[in-house]
C-alpha positions in Angstrom: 0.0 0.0 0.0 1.6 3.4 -0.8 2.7 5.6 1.9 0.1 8.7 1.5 -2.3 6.3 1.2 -1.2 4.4 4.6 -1.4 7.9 6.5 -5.0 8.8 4.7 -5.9 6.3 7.1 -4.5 6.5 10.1 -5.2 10.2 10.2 -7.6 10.9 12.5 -11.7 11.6 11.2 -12.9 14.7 12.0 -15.7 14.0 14.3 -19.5 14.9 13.1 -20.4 18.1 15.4 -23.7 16.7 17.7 -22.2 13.4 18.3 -22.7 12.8 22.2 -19.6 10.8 23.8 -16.7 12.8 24.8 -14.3 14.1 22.4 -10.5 14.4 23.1 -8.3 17.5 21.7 -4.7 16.4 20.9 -2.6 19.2 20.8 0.6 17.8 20.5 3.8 20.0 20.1 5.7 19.8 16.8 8.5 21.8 17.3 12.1 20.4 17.0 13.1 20.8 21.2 10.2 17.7 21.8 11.7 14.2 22.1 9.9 11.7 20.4 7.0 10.1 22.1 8.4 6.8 22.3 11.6 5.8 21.5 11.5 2.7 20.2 9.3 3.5 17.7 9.1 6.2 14.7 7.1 9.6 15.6 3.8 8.8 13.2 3.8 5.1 14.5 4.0 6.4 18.0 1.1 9.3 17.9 -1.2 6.2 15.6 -0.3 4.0 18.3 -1.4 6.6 21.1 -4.5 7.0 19.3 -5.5 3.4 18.8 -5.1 3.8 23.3 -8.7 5.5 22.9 -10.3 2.4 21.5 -13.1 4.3 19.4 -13.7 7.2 21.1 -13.9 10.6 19.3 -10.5 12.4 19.1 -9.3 15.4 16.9 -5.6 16.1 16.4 -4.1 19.7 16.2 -0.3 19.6 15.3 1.8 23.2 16.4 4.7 25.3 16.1 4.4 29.0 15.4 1.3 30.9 14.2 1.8 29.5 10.8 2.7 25.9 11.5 -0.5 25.0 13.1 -2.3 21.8 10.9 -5.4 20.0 11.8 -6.0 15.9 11.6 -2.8 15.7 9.6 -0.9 12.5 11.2 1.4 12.5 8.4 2.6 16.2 9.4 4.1 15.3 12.9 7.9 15.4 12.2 9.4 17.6 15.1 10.2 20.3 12.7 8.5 23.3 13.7 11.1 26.3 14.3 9.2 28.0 17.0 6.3 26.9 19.7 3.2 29.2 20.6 1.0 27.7 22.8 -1.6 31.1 22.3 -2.2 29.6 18.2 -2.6 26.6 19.0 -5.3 27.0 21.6 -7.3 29.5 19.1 -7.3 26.5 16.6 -8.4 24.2 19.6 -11.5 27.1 20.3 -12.5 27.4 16.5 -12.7 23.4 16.5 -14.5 23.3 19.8 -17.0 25.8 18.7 -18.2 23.5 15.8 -19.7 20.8 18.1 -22.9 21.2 20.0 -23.2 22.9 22.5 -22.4 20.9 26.1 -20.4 19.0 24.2 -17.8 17.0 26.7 -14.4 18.3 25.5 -11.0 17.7 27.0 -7.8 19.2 25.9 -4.6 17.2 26.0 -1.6 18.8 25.2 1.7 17.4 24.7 5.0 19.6 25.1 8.2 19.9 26.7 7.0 23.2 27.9 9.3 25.5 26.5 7.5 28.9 25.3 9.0 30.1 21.9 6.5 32.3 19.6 8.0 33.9 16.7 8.2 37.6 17.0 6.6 37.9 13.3 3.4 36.6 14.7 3.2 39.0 17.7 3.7 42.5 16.2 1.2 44.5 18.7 3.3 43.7 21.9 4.0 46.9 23.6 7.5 48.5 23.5 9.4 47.2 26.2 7.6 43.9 27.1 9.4 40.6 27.0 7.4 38.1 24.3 7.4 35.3 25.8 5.7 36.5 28.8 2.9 38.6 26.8 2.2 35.2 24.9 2.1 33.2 27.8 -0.3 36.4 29.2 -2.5 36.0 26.2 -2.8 32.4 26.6 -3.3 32.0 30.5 -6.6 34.5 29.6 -7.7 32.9 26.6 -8.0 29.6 28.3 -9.9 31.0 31.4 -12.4 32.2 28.4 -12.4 28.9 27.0 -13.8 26.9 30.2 -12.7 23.5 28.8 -10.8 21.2 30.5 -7.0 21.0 30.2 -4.6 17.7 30.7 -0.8 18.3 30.4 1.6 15.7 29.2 5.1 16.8 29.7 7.1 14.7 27.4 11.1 14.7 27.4 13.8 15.5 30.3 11.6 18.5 32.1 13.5 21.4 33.9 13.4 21.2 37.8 11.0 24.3 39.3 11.9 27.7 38.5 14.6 27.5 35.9 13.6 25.9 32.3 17.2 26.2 30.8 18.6 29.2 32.0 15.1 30.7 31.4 12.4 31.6 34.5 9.6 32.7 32.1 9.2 28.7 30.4 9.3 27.3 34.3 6.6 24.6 34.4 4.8 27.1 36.8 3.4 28.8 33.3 1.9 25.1 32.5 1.0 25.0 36.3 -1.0 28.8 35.7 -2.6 27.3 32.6 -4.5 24.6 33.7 -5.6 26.4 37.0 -7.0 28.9 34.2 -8.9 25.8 32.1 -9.9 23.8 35.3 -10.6 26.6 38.0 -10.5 25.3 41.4 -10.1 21.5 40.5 -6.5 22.5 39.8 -5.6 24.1 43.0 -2.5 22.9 44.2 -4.0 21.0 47.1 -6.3 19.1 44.7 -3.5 18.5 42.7 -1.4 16.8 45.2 -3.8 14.6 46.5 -4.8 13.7 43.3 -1.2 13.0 42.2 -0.8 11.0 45.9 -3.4 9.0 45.3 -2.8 8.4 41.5 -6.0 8.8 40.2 -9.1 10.6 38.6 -12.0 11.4 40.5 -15.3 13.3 40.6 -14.2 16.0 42.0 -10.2 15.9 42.3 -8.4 15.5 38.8 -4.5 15.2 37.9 -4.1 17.6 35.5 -0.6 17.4 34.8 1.9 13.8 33.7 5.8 13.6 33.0 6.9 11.3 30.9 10.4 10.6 30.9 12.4 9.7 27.4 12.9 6.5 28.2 9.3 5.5 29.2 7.6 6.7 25.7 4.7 4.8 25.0 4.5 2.6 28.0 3.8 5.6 30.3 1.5 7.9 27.7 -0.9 5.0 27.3 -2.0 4.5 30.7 -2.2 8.7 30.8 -4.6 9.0 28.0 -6.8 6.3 28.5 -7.1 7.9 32.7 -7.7 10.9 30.4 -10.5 9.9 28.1 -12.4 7.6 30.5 -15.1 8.5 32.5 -14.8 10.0 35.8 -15.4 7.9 39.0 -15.5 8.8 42.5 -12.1 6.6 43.5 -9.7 9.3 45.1 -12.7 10.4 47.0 -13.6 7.3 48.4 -10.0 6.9 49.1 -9.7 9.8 50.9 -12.9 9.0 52.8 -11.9 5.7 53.8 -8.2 7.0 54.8 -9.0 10.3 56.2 -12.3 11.7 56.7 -13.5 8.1 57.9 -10.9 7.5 60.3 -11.2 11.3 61.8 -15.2 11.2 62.2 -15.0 8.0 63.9 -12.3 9.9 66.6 -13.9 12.7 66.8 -17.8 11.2 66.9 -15.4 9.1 70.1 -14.5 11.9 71.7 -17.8 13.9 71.8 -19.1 10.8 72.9 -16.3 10.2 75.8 -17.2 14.2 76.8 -21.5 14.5 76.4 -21.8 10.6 77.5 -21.5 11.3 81.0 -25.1 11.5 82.8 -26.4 13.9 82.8 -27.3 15.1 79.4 -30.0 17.5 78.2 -33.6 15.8 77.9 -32.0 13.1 80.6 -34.8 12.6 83.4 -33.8 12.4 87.7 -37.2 10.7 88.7 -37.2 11.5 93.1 -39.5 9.1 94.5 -41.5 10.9 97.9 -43.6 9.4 101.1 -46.1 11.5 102.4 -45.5 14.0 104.7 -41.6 12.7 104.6 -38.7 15.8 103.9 -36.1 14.3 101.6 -32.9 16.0 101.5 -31.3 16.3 97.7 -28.1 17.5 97.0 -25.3 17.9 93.5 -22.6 16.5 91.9 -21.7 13.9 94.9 -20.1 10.8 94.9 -23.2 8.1 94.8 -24.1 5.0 94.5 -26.8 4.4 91.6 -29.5 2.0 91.6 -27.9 0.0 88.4 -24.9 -0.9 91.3 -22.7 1.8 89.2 -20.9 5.0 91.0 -22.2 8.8 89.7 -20.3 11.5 90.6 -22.7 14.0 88.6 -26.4 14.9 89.1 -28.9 14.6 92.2 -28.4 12.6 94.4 -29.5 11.9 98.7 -28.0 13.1 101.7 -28.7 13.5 105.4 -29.1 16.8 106.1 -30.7 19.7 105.0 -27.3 22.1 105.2 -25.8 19.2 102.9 -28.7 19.5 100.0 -29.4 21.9 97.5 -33.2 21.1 98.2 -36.0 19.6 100.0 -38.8 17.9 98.7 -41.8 17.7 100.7 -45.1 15.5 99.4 -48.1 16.8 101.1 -51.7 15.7 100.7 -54.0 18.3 99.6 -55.5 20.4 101.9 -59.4 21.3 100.5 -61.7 21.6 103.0 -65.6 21.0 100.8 -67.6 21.0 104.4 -68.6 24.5 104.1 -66.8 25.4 107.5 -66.5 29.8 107.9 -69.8 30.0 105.5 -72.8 32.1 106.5 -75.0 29.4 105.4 -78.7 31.1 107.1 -79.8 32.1 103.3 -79.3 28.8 102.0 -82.7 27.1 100.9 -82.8 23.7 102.9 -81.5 21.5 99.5 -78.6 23.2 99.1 -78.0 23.2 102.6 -78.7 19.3 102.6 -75.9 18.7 100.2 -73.1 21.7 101.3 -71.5 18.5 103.9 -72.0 16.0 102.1 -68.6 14.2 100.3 -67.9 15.0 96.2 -69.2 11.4 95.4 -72.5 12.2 97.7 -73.3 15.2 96.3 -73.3 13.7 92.9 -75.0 10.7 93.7 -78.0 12.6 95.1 -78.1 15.3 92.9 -78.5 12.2 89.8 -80.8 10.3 92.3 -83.5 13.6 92.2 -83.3 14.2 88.8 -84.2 10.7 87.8 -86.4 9.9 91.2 -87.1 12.7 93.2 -90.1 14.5 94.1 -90.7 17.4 91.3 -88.9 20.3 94.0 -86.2 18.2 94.1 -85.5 17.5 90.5 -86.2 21.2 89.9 -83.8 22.0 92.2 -81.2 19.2 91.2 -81.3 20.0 87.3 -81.1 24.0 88.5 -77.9 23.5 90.8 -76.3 21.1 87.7 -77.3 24.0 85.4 -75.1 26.7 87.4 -72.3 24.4 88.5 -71.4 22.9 84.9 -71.8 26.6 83.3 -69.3 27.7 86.1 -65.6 28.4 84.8 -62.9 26.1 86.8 -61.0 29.1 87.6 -63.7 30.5 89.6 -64.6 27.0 90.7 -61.4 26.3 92.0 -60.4 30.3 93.4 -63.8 30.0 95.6 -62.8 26.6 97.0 -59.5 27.2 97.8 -59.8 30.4 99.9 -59.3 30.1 103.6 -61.5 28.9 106.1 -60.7 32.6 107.7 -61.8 34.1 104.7 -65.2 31.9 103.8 -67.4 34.9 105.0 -66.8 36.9 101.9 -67.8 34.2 99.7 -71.5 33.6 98.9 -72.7 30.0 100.8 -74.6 29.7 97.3 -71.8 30.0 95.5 -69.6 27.7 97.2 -72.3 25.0 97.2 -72.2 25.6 92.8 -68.3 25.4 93.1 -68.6 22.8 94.6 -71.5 21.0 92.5 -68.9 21.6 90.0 -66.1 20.3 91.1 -68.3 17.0 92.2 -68.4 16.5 88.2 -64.8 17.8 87.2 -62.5 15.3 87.3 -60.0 16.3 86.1 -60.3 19.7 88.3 -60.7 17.4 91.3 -58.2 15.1 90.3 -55.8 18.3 90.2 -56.9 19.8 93.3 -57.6 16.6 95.1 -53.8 15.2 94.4 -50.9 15.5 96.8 -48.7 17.9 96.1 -44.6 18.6 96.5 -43.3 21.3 98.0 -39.6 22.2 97.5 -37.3 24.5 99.5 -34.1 25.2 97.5 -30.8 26.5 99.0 -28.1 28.0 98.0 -27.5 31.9 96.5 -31.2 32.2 95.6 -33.4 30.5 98.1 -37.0 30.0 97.7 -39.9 28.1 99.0 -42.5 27.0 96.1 -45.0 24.5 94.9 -43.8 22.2 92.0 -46.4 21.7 89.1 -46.0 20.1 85.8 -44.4 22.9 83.9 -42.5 24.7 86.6 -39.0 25.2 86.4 -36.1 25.0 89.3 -32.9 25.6 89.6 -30.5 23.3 91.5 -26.7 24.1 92.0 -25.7 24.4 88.4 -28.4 22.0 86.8 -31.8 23.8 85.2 -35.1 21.2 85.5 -38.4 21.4 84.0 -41.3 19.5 86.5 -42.8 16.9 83.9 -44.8 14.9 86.1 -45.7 15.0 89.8 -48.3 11.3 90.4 -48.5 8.2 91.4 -45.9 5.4 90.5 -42.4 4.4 92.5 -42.1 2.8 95.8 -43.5 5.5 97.7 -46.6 7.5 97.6 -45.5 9.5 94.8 -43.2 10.6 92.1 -41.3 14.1 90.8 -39.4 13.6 87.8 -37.1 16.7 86.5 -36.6 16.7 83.2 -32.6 17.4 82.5 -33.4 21.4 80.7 -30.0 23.1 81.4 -26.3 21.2 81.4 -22.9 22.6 82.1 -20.4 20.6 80.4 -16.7 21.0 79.1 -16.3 23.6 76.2 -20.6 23.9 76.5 -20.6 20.9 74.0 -23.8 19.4 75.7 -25.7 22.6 75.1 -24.1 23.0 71.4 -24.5 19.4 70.3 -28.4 18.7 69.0 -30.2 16.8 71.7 -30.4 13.4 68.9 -26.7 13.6 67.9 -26.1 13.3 71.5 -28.6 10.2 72.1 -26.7 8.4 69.1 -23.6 9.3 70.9 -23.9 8.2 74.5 -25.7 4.4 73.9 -27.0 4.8 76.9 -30.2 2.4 77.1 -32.2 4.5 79.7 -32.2 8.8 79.6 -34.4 8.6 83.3 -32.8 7.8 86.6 -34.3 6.9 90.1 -32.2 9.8 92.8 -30.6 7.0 95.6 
């Protein structure tokens, strides 16, 4: 077969703008200063071999030199000839071929060089007076990459210079290829990126090596494995990499040491649950040595004690004290019904007052559905405000009204549950003493611990329960108030949040 005909062939097709696989850009230096690619093998055997590396994916080749030695798809052209080398030319022949493909098109640049910046002065006549060449050309091409936006691989080919000093000359230092693909690749070529990515030796989502030596020696047998990292897909390797060696590793430690410093009862949301007999003070004190109920030691929370000058409070059930026998009342201007029910117990008075509306003579079931009338219409505030007030201070109030209150409270329950329940009293010491009732809701302060009431009932050993509900928590560098209340549950595998004070 005749020799133009052999390099018809091999030369790559141009590629049919709209296609949708990736497309590679060769731009492959073809001045005299680059080595041959391989050198074992002739230079058009060696760029048709690195080709036939791509295994049918789209590829365009752009041969260069100066402004005028700049060819397209010629294989047969690449003879390490060209008298000067100007990167700026080549890359506007790499635009004008990227701009005839669709738009969105996946385009990556390659370019092959030794890196050594040598324009012709005939194709630069507008540089100003005074300014070197070679540095307005490498200028002109750092900005007319960032314009581009398309991605940028280096292949340094040959014996490179060492950093700083290309032969004698700091303007052709491998920092200008360094400058240029941080102008085609934007952050993904920051020098951090670029390390790792050259550490781990690979292509990833998000970190990509940009830049490959190649010594003489290694030729072909290096540049394959480069271009087929270059054209294939990308996969998320170094990052999982980096995950597994790094950011794994460091969560774990660090998830261990929040854990080691917010595991420690008590915790925000954590519960002390204070179990009370009636009419029994029980002394409560902080952050003491104890023995838990689980057989373990606590040297945080609440805890017992002996005395009252030991505690930081004193709990105190107490049964309720609502006197419903009308004692202090002016009862003279009560009609004889009302003043036949006014002693009677909560579940007498409702028992009769259903016995005469559903038996009783027609006065009394007048009277009966009257009296329910009132009470059930009565607000429990007023209910409750009328019963409470002291015997001492009974005559004010309206024997009437008390026996409606009353009525009403006899068919409340949950108003009589309330006001029929036991109820705790606390005394707290300390800087800010105070004597109060604790409801559901209230909130108390105990040494350096901040507690919501959630529930004052029956349950325990003993008559009654209080449990405090955990609402403010000191801890070292504030991490248990920082820290979200369910990172913290995930972190302490503790199987209980409540604990019974012993």
């Amino acid at each position: 077969m005749p020799l133009a005909l052999l390099l018809t062939v091999a030369s790559p097709a141009p590629s049919p703008p709209g296609a949708d696989s990736p497309l590679i850009l060769f731009l492959v230096d073809n001045s005299a200063s680059l080595p041959p690619l391989d050198p074992e093998e002739k230079r058009v055997a060696a760029l048709e071999k690195m080709f036939g590396f791509l295994r049918g994916q789209r590829y365009r080749l752009i041969l260069f030199g100066g402004k005028g030695e700049v060819t397209v798809d010629e294989v047969s052209r690449y003879r390490n000839d060209g008298q000067f080398t100007d990167f700026y030319h080549a890359f506007l022949k790499a635009r004008e071929l990227a701009d005839s493909y669709r738009r969105g098109t996946d385009i990556r640049m390659v370019l092959l060089t030794d890196a050594i910046v040598d324009p012709d002065p005939a194709d630069w006549p507008d540089v100003p007076k005074g300014e070197d060449l070679r540095a307005h050309s490498i200028r002109r091409t750092i900005e007319l990459l960032r314009e581009m936006g398309l991605s940028l691989y280096v292949v340094l080919v040959g014996d490179t210079p060492p950093e700083g000093v290309v032969r004698g000359d700091p303007e052709q230092s491998p920092g200008f290829v360094r400058d240029m693909i941080r102008a085609a690749n934007g952050a993904a070529a920051a020098p951090t990126a670029q390390s790792l990515a050259s550490f781990f030796g690979d292509d990833g989502l998000l970190l990509k090596k940009f830049i490959y030596r190649v010594e003489p020696h290694e030729g072909l047998r290096q540049i394959e494995p480069v271009v087929r990292r270059i054209a294939a897909p990308p996969r998320a390797g170094i990052e999982l990499r980096i995950f597994g060696y790094f950011v794994l590793p460091l969560t774990l430690i660090l998830l261990a040491l929040l854990g080691v410093l917010v595991r420690s009862f008590p915790g925000p949301g954590d519960r002390e649950i204070v179990e009370l007999a009636l009419g029994q003070p029980l002394h409560v004190g902080v952050d003491r040595l104890h023995r838990t109920r689980d057989g373990g030691w606590a040297a945080q929370g609440l805890s017992l004690v002996g005395e009252a000058r030991e505690a930081a409070a004193t709990f105190t059930l107490q049964s309720a004290e609502l006197d419903l026998t009308g004692r202090g009342l002016d009862v003279n201007s009560l009609d004889p019904a009302d003043r036949r029910l006014l002693p009677l117990g909560l579940d007498e008075m409702r028992r009769s007052m259903e016995t005469a509306t559903e038996s009783g003579t027609r006065e009394e079931k007048i009277h009966a559905l009257n009296l329910d009338y009132l009470a059930r219409n009565m607000r429990p505030q007023d209910a409750e405000r009328i019963l409470l007030r002291p015997v001492a201070e009974r005559s004010r109030v309206a024997a009437v009204d008390f026996v409606r209150a009353k009525a009403h409270l006899a068919f409340n329950d949950a108003l009589r549950q309330r006001l029929g329940e036991p109820r705790v009293h606390a005394v707290t010491y300390g800087k800010d003493p105070a004597r109060r009732a604790l409801t559901p809701g209230t909130s108390v302060r105990l040494g350096r611990y901040g507690f919501l009431v959630e529930e004052v009932g029956q349950g325990g050993r003993k008559d009654a329960r209080l449990v405090l509900h955990y609402d403010r928590v000191p801890s070292l560098f504030g991490l248990k108030t920082i820290l979200p209340d369910a990172m913290q549950r995930a972190l302490r595998f503790r199987r209980s949040r409540h604990r019974v004070v012993g």
